[in-house]
C-alpha positions in Angstrom: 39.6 0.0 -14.7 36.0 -0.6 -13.4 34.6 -4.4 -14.0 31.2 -4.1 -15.8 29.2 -6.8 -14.6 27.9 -9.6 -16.9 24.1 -10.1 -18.2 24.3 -12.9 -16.4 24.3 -11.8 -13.3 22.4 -8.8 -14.4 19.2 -11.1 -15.3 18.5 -12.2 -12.4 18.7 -9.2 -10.2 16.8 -6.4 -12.7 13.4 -7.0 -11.8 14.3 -5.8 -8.2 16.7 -3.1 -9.0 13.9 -1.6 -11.6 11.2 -1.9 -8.9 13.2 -0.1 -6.2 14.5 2.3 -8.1 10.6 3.4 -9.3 10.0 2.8 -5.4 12.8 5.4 -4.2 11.9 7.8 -7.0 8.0 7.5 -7.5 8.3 8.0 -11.6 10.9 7.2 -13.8 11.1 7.4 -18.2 13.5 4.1 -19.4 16.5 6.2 -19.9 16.6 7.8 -16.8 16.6 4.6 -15.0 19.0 3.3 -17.4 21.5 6.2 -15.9 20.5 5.7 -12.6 21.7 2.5 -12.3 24.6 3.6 -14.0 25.4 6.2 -11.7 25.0 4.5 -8.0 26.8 1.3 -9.4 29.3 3.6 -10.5 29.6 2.5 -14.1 29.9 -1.3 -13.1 25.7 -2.3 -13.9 24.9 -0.6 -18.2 21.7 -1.8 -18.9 20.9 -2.0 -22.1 17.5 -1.0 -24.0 17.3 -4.9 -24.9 17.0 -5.3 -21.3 15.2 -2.7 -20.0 12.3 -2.4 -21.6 11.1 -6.0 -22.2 11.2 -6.3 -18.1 9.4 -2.6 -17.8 6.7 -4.2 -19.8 6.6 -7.4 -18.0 6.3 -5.7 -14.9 3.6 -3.4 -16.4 1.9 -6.9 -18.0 2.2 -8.6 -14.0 0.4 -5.1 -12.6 3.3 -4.2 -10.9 4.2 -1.0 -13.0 1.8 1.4 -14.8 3.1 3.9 -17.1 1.9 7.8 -17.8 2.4 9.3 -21.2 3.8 13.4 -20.8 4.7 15.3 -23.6 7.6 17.5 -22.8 8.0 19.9 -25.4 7.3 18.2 -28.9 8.4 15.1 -27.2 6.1 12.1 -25.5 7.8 10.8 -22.4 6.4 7.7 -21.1 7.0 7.4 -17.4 6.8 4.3 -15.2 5.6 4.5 -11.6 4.8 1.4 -9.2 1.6 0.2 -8.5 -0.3 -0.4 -4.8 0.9 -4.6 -5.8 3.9 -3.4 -7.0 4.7 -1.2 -4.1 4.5 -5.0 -2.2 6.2 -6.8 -4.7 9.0 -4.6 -4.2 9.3 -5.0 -0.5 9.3 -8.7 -1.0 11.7 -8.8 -3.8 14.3 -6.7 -2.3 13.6 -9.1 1.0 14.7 -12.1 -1.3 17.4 -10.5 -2.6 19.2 -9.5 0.5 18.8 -13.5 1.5 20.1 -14.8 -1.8 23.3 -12.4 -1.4 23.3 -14.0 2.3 23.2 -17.4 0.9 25.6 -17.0 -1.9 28.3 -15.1 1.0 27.9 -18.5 3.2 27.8 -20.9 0.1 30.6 -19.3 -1.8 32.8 -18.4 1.5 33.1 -14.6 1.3 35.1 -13.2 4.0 34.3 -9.4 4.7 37.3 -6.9 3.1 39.3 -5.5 5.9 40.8 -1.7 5.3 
């Protein structure tokens, strides 16, 4: 059974995983990124629409994303790519989070999983 992961947690930490992901991947539409997450936390991180796409337009409001409009067949496909700040907001956000996770292993005692 795989543990999904609450909001919660998930609140804190979206901003970041949103911007990197657009970072590794140059554009991205909402529902792809939605199943991206999905797939490399293997199932355990579902973001819902209710999630996504307030933050997508908070970062676009904060000049960290901008979005392009394609059509794709009789479909319009709006795509969301980082910006030149966005590019070093996510540099600095990843930074942060990697020392949070640091912290919370020294606060919380977290020992390393052996095999």
């Amino acid at each position: 059974m795989t543990m999904i992961y609450s909001s919660e947690l998930l609140k804190g930490t979206l901003r970041t995983i949103i911007l990197k992901l657009l970072a590794d991947n140059k554009k991205m539409y909402g529902y792809e990124i939605t199943q991206k997450v999905k797939e490399l936390s293997r199932e355990r991180i579902q973001i819902t629409e209710g999630a996504l796409y307030p933050t997508l337009h908070a970062l676009e409001a904060d000049g960290l994303v901008t979005t392009k409009t394609e059509y794709i067949g009789r479909r319009i496909r709006k795509y969301y790519s980082l910006s030149a700040a966005g590019k070093t907001a996510t540099k600095e956000k990843v930074q942060e989070l990697s020392n949070f996770i640091g912290t919370m292993i020294t606060i919380l005692d977290i020992k390393p999983k052996t095999a």
